[in-house]
C-alpha positions as CSV (number, residue, x, y, z in Angstrom):
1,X,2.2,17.4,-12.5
2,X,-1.5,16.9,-13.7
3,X,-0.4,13.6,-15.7
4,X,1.6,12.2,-13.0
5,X,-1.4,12.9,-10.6
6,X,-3.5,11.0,-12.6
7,X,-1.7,8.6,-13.1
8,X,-1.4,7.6,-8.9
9,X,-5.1,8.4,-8.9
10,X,-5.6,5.8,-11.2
11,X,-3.0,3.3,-9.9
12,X,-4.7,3.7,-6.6
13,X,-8.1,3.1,-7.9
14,X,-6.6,-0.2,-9.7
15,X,-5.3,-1.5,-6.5
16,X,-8.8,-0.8,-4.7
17,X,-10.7,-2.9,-7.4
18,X,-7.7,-5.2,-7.0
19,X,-8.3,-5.8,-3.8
20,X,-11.9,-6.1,-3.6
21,X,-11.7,-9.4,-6.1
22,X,-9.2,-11.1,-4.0
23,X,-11.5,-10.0,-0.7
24,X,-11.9,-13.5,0.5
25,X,-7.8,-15.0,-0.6
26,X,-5.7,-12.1,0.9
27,X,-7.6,-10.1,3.4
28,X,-7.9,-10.7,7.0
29,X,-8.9,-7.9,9.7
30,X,-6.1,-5.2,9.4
31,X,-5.5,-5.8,13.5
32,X,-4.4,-9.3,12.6
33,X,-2.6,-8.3,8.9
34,X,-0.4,-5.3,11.0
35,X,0.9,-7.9,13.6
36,X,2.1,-10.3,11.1
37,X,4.0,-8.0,9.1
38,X,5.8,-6.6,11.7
39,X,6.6,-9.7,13.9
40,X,6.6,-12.0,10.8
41,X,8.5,-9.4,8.1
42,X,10.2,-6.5,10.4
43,X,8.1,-4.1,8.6
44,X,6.5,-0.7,9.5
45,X,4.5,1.8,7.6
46,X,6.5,3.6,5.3
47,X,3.3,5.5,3.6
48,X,0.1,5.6,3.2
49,X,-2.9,7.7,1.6
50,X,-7.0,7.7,0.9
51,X,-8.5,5.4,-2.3
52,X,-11.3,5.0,-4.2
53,X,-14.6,4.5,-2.3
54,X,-13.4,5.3,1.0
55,X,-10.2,3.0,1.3
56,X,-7.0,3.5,2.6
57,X,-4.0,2.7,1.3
58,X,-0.4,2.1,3.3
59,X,3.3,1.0,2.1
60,X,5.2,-1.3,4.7
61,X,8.5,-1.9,4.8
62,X,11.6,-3.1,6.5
63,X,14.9,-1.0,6.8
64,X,16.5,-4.1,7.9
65,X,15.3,-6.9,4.9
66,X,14.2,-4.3,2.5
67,X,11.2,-6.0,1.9
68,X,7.8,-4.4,1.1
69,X,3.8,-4.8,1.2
70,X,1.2,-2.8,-0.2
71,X,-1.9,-2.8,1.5
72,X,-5.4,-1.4,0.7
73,X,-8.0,-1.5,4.0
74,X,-11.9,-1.4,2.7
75,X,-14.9,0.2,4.4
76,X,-15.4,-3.0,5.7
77,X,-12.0,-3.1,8.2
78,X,-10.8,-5.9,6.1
79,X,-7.0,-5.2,4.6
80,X,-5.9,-7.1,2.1
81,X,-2.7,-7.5,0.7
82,X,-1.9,-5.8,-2.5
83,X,1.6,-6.7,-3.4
84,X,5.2,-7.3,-2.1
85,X,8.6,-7.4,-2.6
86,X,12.1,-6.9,-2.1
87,X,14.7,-4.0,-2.0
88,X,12.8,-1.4,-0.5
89,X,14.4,2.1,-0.9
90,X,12.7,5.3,0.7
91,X,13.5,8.2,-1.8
92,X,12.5,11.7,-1.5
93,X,12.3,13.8,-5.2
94,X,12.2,16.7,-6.1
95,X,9.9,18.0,-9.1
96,X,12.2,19.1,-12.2
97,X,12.2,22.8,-12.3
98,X,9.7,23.0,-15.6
99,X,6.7,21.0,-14.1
């Protein structure tokens, strides 16, 4: 549990730094970014969680499309866009019994 913990700690902290390069490219204010991806994409937040130096992460997606964005929001209000995609599928695991 302590490796795969790390490991999303990590990821998240990669996507913060990720998103701070592209700042000026693929951020807008999140008020703006939100609107688009639902009128534009369908989409509504599926997830989220906290980052690296006070930045929030959230998943959107689309039940209908199945498509997907990954968002970071700095300090600043600005969100950028992290990734996208297609095929969205919500899934809910359960830890193997040893971990």
């Amino acid at each position: 549990m302590q490796k795969t913990l790390f490991k999303l700690t990590m990821g998240l902290g990669i996507m913060v730094l990720a998103a701070q390069q592209v700042h000026a490219r693929n951020c807008a204010p999140r008020d703006e970014v939100i609107k688009r991806l639902i009128e534009t994409y369908g989409e509504t937040r599926q997830g989220m969680g906290i980052a690296r130096q006070g930045a929030v992460m959230e998943v959107y997606a689309s039940d209908q499309s199945g498509s997907w964005t990954v968002t970071v929001t700095l300090p600043d209000g600005m969100t950028c866009l992290v990734a996208s995609g297609q095929a969205y599928e919500n899934v809910a695991e359960t830890l193997p019994p040893n971990v």
